[in-house]
C-alpha positions in Angstrom: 0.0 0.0 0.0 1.7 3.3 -0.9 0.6 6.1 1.4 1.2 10.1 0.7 1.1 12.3 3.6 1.0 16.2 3.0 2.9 17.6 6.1 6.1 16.8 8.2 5.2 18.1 11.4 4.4 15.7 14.9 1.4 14.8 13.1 3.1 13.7 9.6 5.7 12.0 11.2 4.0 10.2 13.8 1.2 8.8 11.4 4.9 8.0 9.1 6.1 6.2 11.6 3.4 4.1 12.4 2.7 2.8 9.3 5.7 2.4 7.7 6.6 0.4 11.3 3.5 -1.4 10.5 5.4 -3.4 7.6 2.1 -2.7 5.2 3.4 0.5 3.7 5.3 2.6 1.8 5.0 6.2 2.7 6.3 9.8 0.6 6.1 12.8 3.0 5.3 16.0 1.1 6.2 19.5 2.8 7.1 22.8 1.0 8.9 24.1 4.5 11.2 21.2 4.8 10.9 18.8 7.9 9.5 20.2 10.8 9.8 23.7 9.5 6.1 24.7 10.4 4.2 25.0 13.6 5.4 22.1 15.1 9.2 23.2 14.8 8.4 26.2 17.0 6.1 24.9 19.6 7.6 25.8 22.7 7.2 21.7 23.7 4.7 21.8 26.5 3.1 18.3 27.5 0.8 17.4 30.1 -2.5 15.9 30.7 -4.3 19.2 32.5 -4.2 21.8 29.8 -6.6 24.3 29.2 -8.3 27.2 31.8 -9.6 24.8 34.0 -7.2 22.2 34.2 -9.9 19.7 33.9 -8.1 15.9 32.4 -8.0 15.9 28.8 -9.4 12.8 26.9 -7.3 9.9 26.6 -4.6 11.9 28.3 -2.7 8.1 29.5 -3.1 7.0 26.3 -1.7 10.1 24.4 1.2 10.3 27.1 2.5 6.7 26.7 1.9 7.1 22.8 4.6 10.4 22.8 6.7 8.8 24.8 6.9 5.9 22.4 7.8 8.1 19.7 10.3 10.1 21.9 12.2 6.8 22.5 12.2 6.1 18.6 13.7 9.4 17.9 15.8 9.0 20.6 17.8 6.3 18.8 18.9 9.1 15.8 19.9 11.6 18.3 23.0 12.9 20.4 21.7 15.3 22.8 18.6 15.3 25.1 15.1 15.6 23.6 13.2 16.7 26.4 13.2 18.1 30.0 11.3 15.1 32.2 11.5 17.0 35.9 7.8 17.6 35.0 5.9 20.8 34.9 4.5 23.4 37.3 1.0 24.9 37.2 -0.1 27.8 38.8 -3.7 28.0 39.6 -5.7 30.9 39.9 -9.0 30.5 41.5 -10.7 27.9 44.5 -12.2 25.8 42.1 -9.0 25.3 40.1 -7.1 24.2 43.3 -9.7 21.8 44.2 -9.4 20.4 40.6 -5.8 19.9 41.1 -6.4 18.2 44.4 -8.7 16.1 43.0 -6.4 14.8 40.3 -3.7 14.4 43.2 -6.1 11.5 44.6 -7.4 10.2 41.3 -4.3 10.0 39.6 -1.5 10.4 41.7 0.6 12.7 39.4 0.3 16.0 41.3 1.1 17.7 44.2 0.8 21.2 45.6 4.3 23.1 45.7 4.8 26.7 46.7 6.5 29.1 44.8 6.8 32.7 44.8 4.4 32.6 47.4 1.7 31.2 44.9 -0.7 28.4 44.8 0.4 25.8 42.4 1.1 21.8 41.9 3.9 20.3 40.4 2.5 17.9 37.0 4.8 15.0 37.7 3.6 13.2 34.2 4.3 16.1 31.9 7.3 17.1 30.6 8.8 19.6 28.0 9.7 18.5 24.7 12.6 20.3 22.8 10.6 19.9 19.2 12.9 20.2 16.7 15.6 17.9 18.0 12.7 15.5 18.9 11.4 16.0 14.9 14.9 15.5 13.6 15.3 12.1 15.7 11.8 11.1 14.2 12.5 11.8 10.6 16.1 10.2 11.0 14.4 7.1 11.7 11.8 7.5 9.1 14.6 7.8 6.8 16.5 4.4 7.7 13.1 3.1 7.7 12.9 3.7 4.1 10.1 7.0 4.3 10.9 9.3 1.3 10.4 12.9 1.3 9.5 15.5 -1.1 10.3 19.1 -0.2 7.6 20.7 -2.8 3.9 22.4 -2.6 1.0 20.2 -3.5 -1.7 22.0 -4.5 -4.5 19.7 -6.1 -4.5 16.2 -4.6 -5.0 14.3 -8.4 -1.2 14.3 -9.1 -0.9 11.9 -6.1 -3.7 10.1 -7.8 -1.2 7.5 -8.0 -1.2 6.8 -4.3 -4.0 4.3 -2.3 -4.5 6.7 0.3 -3.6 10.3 1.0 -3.6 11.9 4.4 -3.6 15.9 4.9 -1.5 16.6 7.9 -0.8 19.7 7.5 -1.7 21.7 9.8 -3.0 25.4 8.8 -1.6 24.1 5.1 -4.8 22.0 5.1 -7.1 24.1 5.1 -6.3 25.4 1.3 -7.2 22.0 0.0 -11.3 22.1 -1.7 -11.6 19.0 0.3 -11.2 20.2 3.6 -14.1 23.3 2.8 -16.7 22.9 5.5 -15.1 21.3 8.1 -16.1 23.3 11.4 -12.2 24.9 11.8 -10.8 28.3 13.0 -7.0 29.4 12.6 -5.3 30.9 15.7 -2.3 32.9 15.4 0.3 32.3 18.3 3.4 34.0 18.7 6.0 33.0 21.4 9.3 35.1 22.6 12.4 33.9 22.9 14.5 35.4 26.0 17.6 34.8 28.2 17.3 33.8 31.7 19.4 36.0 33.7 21.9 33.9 36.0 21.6 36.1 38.8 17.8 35.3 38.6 16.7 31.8 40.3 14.6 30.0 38.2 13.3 26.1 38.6 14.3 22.9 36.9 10.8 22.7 35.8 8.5 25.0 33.3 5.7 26.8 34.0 2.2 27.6 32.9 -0.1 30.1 34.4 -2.6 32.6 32.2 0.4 31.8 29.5 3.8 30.0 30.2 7.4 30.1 30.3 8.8 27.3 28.4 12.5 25.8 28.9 14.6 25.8 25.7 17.2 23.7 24.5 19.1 25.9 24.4 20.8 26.1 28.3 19.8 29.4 30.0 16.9 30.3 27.7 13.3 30.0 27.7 10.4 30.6 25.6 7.3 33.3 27.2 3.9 32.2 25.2 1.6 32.2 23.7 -1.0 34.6 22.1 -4.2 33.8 20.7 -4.9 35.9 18.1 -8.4 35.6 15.6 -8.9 37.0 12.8 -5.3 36.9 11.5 -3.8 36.6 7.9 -0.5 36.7 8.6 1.6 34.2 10.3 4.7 37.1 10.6 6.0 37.6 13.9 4.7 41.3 15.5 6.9 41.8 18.5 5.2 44.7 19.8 1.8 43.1 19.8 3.2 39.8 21.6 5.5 41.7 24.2 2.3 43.8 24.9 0.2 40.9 25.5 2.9 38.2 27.0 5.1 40.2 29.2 2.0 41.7 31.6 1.3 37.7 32.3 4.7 36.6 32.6 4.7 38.5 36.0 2.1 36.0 37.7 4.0 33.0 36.6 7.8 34.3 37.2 7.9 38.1 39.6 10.8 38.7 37.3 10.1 37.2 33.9 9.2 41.0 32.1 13.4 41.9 32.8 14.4 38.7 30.7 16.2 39.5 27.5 14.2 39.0 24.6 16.3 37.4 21.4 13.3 36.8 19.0 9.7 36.8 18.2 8.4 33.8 16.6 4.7 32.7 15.3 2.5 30.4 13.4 -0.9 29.2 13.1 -2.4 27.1 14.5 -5.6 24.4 14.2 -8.6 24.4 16.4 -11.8 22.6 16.2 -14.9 25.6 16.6 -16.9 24.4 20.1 -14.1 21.6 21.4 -11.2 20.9 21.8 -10.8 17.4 20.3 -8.7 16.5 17.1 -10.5 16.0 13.8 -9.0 12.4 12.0 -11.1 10.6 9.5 -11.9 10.2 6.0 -13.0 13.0 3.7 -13.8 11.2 1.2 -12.9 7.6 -1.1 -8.5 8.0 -0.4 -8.5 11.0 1.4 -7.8 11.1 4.9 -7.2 14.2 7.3 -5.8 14.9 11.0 -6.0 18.3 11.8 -7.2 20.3 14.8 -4.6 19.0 17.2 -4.1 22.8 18.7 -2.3 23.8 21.9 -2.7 19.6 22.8 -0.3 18.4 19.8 1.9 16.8 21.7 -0.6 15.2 23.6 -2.3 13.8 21.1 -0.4 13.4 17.6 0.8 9.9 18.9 -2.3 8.4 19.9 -4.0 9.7 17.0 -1.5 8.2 14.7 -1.8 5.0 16.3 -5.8 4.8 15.5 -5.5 6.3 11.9 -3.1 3.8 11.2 -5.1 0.9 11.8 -8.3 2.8 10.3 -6.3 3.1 7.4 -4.8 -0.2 6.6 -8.6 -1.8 7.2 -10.3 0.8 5.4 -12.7 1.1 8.5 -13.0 5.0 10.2 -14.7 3.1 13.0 -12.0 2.5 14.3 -11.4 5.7 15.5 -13.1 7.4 18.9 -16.2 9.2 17.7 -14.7 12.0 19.8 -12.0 12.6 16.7 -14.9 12.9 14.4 -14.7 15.4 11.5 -17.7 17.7 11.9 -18.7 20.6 9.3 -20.3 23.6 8.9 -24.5 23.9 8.9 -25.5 24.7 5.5 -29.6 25.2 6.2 -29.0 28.2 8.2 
C-alpha cells in the first residue's frame, strides 16, 4: 500500500512512523517548509494531561502520554543530545475551584502535588514534561529515513497528481485548510506568537516549566526560555509582530515568574495554529474515497499526535473510520442556516 502524507510536522511523522513500522506500507512525505519547518518546529514543547483554563483531564490523556513517549524513544535512537526536560511541569492555579481540581487529580491519579513558589498556589505535574521539538522532529524523521520513508520538499496544490497513491492523508496543519476538500469542516485558525528570552543567571529559576494565564517554556538551548503564547483571531499573517506579543505576553509573565518581564528578549516567533470551533478534540477521519485528514490538534499536539496516529493507522490499513473514537470525528459547517 503506498501512502502520501501532505505535512512533516508531529502529526506527519508520527502517522509515518506508524505505518511504515507497521510493515504494510510505503509512505512519501510532502512539505514545502522542509521537515519540521512549520508549527510544530516552533512549539515551545509543552506536554501534560491538565491543559486548558480549568485544568480539567484531557481525553485519553494516559493514552496520548504513553503514545509520545513511544515516539520520543524512537527518535531518541537518531539523536545525540537530550530531547526533552522530564522533571515535570509546574501549574499555577488561579481560583478555588481550580485548586480543588488539582487536588482532586492528586487523589485520582496520583501525578500531582501542591508546591509553593513565589508565594503562589500551584502543583507540580509530575507526568508532563517539555519536549525540545525540533531535535525530537529531527530524531523522528532520521528514523523514518532508515526506515525507508521518502520525502518531497515541494507544494502540492490539487490532490490528483498523487492520484497514483492508495490513500492520502492531509497533515498539515493550517496548510490544510487550502485544499477544496477540507471546505466545511467546522475549523478556525489561531495565530500564536511565542518570545524567545535569556534567563538572567543572577535570577533563580526552577528545573521545571511553568504555565499560568500563559507559560514560560525551557529551551534547548541552556539558559533560555520561551514566554507564550498569544491567541490571536482573525489573522492573515503568520509574521511575527513583537510589539503586539510583548504587549500581551510580558503583563502575564509577571504572575508565573515576579521577574520574567526583565528577561532578555532574542526573538519573536509565530505560526498558526488548528482548532476545532466548540471543542477541543482532534479532527481524524476520511473525507472522502482516499482522502484522509488529521487536523485540529491545537495547543494539545503533543498530547495527542501519537495516539492519533496510532488509530489512523489501523483505520487506514482496514479501510474502516470506525476504528477511530467518535470524539476525533470530523464535523462541518450547517448549511440550512
Amino acid at each position: 500500500m503506498r501512502v502520501a502524507i501532505i505535512g512533516a510536522g508531529f502529526s506527519g511523522l508520527s502517522l509515518a512512523w506508524q505505518l511504515i513500522d507497521s510493515g504494510q506500507c510505503t509512505v512519501t512525505l510532502f512539505d514545502q517548509k522542509g521537515i519540521g519547518a512549520g508549527a510544530s518546529g516552533i512549539a515551545a514543547g509543552l506536554m501534560h494531561p491538565y491543559p486548558g483554563k480549568e485544568g480539567k483531564r484531557s481525553f485519553l490523556a494516559s493514552e496520548g502520554i504513553a503514545a509520545t513517549q513511544r515516539l520520543l524513544q524512537i527518535a531518541k535512537r537518531k539523536s545525540t543530545g537530550a530531547l526533552a526536560n522530564e522533571q515535570g511541569i509546574i501549574r499555577f492555579v488561579h481560583s478555588e475551584e481550580m485548586h480543588s481540581t488539582f487536588l482532586a487529580h492528586a487523589q485520582d491519579y496520583g501525578d500531582v502535588e501542591p508546591v509553593a513558589l513565589w508565594g503562589n498556589q500551584a502543583f507540580l505535574i509530575q507526568s508532563g514534561m517539555t519536549i525540545y521539538c525540533k531535535q525530537y522532529l529531527e530524531g523522528l524523521w532520521l528514523s523514518l529515513k532508515e526506515k525507508g520513508v521518502t520525502f518531497e520538499c515541494k507544494k502540492v496544490s490539487d490532490l490528483k497528481t498523487l492520484s497514483s497513491f492508495d490513500h492520502i492523508v492531509l497533515a498539515a496543519g493550517a496548510g490544510n485548510c487550502s485544499f477544496e476538500e477540507v471546505k466545511g469542516l467546522r475549523l478556525e485558525l489561531l495565530k500564536g506568537q511565542i518570545l524567545q528570552c535569556k534567563i538572567p543567571k543572577d535570577i533563580p529559576f526552577p528545573e521545571q516549566s511553568l504555565i499560568g494565564e500563559g507559560y514560560i517554556a525551557h529551551s534547548e538551548q541552556q539558559g533560555m526560555c520561551y514566554i507564550g503564547s498569544t491567541y490571536e483571531r482573525g489573522q492573515y499573517s503568520d509574521c511575527p509582530d513583537r510589539i503586539k506579543a510583548e504587549a500581551e505576553l510580558l503583563p502575564k509573565s509577571i504572575h508565573i515568574h515576579p521577574q520574567a518581564h526583565t528577561f532578555p528578549i532574542l526573538d519573536c516567533q509565530a505560526a498558526f495554529r488548528v482548532m476545532r470551533i466548540g471543542h477541543y478534540y482532534p479532527m481524524a477521519g476520511k473525507l472522502k474515497e482516499n482522502i484522509w485528514i488529521c487536523t485540529a490538534l491545537g495547543s494539545r499536539g503533543l498530547l495527542y499526535h501519537g495516539i492519533v496516529a496510532e488509530r489512523m493507522r489501523d483505520a487506514i490499513l482496514k479501510n474502516d473510520i470506525s476504528l477511530l473514537p467518535q470524539e476525533f470525528e470530523l464535523s462541518f459547517q450547517r448549511t440550512d442556516l
